[in-house]
N, C-alpha and C positions, 0 to 999 in steps of 0.2 A: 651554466653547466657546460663543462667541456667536452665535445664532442665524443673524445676515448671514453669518457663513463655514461655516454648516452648511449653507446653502441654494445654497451655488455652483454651478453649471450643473445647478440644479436646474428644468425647467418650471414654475414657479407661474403658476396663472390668477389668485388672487386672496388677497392678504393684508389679513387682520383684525386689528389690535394692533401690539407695538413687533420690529424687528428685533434690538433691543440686547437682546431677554434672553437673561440664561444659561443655555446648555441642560450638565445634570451625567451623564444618561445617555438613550439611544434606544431604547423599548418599543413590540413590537405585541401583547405581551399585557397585560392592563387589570392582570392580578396582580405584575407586576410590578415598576410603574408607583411609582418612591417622591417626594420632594420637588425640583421642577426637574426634570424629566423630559420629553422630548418623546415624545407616543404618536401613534403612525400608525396609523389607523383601515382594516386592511387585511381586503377581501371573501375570508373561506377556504372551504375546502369545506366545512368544517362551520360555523362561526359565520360574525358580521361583524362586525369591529369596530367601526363603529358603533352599536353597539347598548350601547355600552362607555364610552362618553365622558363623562357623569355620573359611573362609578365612576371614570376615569385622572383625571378634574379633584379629586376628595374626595380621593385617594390622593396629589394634589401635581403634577399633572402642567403646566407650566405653556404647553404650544406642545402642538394639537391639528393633525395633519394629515391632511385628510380628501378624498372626492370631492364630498362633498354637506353644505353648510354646513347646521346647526343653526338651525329659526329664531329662538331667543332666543340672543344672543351674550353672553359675560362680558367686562367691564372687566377681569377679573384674569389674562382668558385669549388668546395667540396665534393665531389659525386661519391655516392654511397653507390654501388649495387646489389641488389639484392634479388633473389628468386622471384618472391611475392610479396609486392608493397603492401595489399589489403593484410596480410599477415603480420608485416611489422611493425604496420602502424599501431596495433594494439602493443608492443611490446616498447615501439619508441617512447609512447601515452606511459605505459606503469612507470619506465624507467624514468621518466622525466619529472613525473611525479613522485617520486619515492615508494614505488611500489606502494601503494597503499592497500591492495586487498590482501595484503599480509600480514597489517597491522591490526586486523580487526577480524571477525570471523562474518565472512560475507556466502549466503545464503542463496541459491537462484531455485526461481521456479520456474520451471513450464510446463505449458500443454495448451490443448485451443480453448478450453472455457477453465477457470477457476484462476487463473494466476495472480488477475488484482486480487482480488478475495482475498485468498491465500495469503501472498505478501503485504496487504494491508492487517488482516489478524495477526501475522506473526509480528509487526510494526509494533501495535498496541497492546500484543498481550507482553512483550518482553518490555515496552513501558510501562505494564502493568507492576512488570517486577521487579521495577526501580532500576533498570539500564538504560543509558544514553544507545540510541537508536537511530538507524539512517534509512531510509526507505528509496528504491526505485520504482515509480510503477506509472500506467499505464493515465492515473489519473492526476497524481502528483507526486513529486520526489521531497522527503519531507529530510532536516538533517535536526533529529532532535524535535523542536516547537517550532522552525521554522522552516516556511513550505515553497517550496519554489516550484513554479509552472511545469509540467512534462510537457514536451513536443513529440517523444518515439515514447514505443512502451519500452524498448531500451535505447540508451542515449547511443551516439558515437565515439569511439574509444579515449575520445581527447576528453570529450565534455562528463563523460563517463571518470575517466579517472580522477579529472577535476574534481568533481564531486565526492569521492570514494576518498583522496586527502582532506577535502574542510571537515569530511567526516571524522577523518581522523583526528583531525586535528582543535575538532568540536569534543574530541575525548568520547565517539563511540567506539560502543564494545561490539557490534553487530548492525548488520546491514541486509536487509532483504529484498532482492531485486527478482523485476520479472526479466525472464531471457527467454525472446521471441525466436519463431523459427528462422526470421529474417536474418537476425542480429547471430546466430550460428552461421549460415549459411554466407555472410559480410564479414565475418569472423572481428565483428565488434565487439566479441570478450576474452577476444585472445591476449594472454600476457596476466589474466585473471588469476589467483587462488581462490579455490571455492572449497570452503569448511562442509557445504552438504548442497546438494540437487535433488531437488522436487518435481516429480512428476504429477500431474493433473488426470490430465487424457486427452486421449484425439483424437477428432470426429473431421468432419468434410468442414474446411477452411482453404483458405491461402494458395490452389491450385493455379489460381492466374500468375501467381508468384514462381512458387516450385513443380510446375507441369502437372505432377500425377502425385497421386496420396503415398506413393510408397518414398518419392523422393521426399514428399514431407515428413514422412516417420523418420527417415534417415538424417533431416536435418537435426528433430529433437534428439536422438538415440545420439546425437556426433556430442553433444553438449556430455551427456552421461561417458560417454568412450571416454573424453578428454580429462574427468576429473579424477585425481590422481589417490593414493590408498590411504592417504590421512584424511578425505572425504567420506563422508558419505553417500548411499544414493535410496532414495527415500520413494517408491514407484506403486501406483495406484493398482493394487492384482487386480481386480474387479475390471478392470479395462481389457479390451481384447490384445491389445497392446503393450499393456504395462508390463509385461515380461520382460518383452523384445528389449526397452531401454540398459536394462541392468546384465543382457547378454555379455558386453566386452568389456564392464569398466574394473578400474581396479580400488573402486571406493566400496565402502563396507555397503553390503543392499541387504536392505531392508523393506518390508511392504508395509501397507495398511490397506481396508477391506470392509465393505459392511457386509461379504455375501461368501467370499472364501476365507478359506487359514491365511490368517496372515499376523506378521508380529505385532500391528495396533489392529485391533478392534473395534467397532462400535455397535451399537443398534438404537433406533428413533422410538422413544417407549411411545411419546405422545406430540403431536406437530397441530399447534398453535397460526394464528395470524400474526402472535406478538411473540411468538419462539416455541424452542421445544425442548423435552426433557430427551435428553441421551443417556446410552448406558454407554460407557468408554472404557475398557479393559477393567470390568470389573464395579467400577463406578459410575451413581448419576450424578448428572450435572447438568442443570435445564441453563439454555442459551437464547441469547436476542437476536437469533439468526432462525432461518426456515426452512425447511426440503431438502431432500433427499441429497441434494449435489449440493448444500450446504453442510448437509452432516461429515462427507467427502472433504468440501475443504477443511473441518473443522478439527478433522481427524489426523489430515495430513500437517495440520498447523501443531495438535498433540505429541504427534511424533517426532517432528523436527527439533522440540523442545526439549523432548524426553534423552533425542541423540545429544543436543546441546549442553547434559547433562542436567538440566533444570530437574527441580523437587516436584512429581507427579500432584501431589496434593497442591503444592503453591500453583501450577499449573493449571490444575481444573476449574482452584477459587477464579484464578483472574480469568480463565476461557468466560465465566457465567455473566461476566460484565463488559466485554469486547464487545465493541459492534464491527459491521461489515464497512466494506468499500461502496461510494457513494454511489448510486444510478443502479446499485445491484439489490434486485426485492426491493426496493425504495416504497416505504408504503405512506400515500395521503388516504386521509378519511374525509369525506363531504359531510354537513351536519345533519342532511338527510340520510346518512348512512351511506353512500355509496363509498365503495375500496376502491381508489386507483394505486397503480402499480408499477414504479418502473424498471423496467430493467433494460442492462444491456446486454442481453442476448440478442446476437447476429449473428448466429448459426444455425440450421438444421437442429442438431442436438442440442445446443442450447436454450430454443425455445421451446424446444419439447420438454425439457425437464422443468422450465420455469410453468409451463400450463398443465401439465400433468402435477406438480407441486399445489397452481390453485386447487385445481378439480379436488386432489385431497382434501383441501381445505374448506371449501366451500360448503354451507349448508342447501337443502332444500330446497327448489325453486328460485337460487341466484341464479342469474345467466353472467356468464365469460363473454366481455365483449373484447378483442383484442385488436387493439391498432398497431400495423406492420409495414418498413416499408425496406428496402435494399441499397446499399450502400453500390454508388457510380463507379465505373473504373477497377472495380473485383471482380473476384469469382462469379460469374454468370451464372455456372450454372447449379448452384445452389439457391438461384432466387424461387424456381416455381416450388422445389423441396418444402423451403419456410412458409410458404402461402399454405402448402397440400399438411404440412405439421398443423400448423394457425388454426385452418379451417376444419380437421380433424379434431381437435380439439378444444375449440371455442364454440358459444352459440351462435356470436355473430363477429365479421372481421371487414376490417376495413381497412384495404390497401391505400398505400402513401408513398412519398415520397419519405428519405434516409436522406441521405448526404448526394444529392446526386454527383455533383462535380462536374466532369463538362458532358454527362451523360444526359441523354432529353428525360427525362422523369418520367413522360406517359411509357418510353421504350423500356425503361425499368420497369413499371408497371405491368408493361405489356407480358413481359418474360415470368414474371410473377400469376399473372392469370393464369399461365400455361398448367400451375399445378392445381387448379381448381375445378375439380368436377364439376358438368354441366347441370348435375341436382342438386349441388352447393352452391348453386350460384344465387339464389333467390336470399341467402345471408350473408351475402357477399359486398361490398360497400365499395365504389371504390373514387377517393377523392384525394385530388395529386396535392394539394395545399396540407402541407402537415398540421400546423397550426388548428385548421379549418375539419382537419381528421379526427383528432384529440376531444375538441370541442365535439362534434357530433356525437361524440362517442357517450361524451358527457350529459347530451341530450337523451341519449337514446336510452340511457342506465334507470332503471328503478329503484328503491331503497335496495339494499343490502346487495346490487349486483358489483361483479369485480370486471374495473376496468385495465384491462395488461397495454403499458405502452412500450414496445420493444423496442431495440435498437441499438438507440443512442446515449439512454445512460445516464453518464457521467458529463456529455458532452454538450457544452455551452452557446455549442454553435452550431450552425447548417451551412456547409458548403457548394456550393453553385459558384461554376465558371469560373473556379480559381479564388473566387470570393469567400470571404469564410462571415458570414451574418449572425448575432446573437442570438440563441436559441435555445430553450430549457425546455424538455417534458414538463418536469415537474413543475419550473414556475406557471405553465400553461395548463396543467392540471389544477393547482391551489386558486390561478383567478378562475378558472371555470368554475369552481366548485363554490367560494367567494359570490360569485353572482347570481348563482342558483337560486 
């Protein structure tokens, strides 16, 4: 592609060199960078690609896009300048790509709990309805039947639009991505069209990232600003929050709600271990999903449908047979009766609604054992919060180690006791081996008790000191339960 059509409604301040060369592929990492290559010199949290430009020009790079020209210039070389690289990278990425989220009607969600959820229902029910489908999410990015590994819950804008063309080019009709507050905030989906945006909700997350909670609201609300009037915006009223997104934007808004007026509807007639019957604007429709902040995604995933213009009735049929995303309510049975349980909830509010969800559930005389630990390297200070929800709401809880990373795991721990009263302590457990946590926990269940193992989910591994080691709840739940 020639450099003059890579730069269409591109900002340039200032061009060095020829518009006519051939650009072969678009790098902002310097290692990547091979013969013809355009590198954009983009400021990250940890490096700056300017610091890079010597190595992308020796590696072939022949078009440099930067904020801050070089003072010796090459004859051999392009300089682009621009305002903001983190900005144009996303617009180099569509352009380069052939615009691909134009070709298809591409969907985002956010908020802090429900987005896989969300965007994995919406996946499988417009599979349901015989459409070729593209997924991003948090667990796996699927194009169609074929599933390719997630690394970000949203990719970076190159690997992002890569994917959003096989899409297209796989012949879907729709794509549903989760869009994190990080990924607004790194403007990783700038240069996007978005047919509609989903709000969730949001609770206490991500502070170590965005300082304080109001700069967090401001990051998800900038995603809603930025979609334009042929979108829509689709926002949770039930949240204390869910106004505030749909304040500035100029896409059609729309709500849904199990508690206020709003334009989708629902109510939970009856809530099952193995699903529940909903009443949905008018209609029932029993589902393979559970609790109250499922009925919420479920609602939201109706609605988005209904903007999509899809057939409410063909809608409901295929909601009754979706399932969820994996590690979320993941439920094994032991064949002494014991319920374990996974989820990934790793938030304050998240694990409140997943154990406040058991407690409905549960009959007489089960006890709530929940195993809990906190992910290294985050938000601090939501660790004692999750322990003081846990223990408020479980019979007995047993703190662990998450994902430490290069954090000491008893230090995690430690910060985590802080929310445990000293007359909750006597059901209090507390064993840094995760593995060895699960398992106890296992021990300690009686028939019919429900074990919650929170956290991690979906995730395969456990991280320590940069290392990333194979790791399943649930495979560790099925052989505990196997040996019983």
């Amino acid at each position: 592609m020639k450099l003059r059509e890579l730069l269409h409604a591109i900002p340039v301040q200032q061009l060095e060199g020829t518009l006519e060369v051939e650009v072969v592929s678009v790098c902002f990492d310097s290692r990547q960078v091979s013969a013809d290559s355009l590198f954009i010199a983009v400021r990250g949290v940890h490096t700056d690609g300017h610091l890079y430009l010597d190595k992308a020009v020796a590696s072939g790079a022949k078009v440099l896009v930067l904020d801050t020209l070089p003072e010796q210039l090459l004859d051999s070389v392009t300089y682009v300048l621009v305002a903001d690289t983190s900005y144009v990278l996303g617009l180099l990425a569509s352009n380069f790509y052939g615009d691909p989220s134009k070709a298809l009607k591409l969907v985002g969600i956010t908020g802090t709990n429900g987005k896989t959820t969300i965007a994995t229902l919406l996946f499988n029910l417009f599979q349901n309805l015989g459409y070729q489908v593209g997924l991003l999410s948090t667990v796996e990015n699927r194009i169609g039947d074929r599933v390719i590994p997630a690394t970000h819950t949203t990719p970076d804008p190159i690997a992002l639009n890569r994917l959003l063309r096989e899409m297209v080019n796989a012949g879907c009709d729709y794509c549903f991505m989760e869009v994190s507050s990080h990924a607004v905030v790194q403007q990783r989906i700038a240069g996007l069209r978005f047919a509609g945006g989903i709000f969730s909700n949001i609770t206490h997350d991500h502070l170590d990232f965005h300082g304080t909670f109001d700069h967090y609201i401001k990051a998800k609300k900038k995603f809603f600003d930025d979609l334009d009037r042929f979108a829509f915006a689709l926002t949770n009223v039930d949240d204390r929050n869910g106004a505030v997104m749909l304040q500035n934007t100029f896409a059609h808004k729309k709500t849904y709600g199990l508690k206020s007026m709003a334009d989708f509807k629902a109510k939970v007639v009856e809530s099952h271990l193995d699903g529940m019957l909903l009443h949905v604007d008018g209609h029932d429709v029993w589902v393979k999903l559970v609790g109250g902040f499922n009925a919420y995604n479920l609602l939201a995933v109706y609605g988005a449908a209904i903007l999509l213009e899809q057939e409410t009735m063909k809608v409901l049929t295929a909601m009754s047979d979706i399932v969820g995303a994996e590690g979320r309510f993941d439920v094994v049975r032991s064949t002494s009766g014991v319920v374990g349980i996974v989820d990934y909830a790793h938030t304050p509010d998240a694990v409140e609604n997943v154990l406040l969800t058991i407690r409905d559930l549960r009959q007489s005389g089960q006890q709530v054992i929940t195993v809990l630990g906190c992910g290294g390297d985050r938000d601090k200070t939501k660790r004692p919060e999750m322990a003081a929800v846990a223990v408020r709401l479980s019979d007995k809880v047993i703190i662990t180690s998450d994902n430490p990373r290069t954090e000491d795991p008893m230090a995690i721990i430690h910060d985590m006791e802080a929310g445990v009263q000293t007359s909750d302590r006597k059901h209090v457990f507390t064993i840094a081996e995760r593995k060895e946590a699960i398992r106890a926990a296992c021990h300690l269940a009686q028939p019919g008790d429900i074990i919650l193992v929170a956290g991690k989910g979906h995730e395969k591994y456990q991280e320590v000191n940069g290392v990333r080691h194979h790791f399943d709840d649930k495979e560790i739940l099925e052989e505990t339960f196997n040996e019983q």
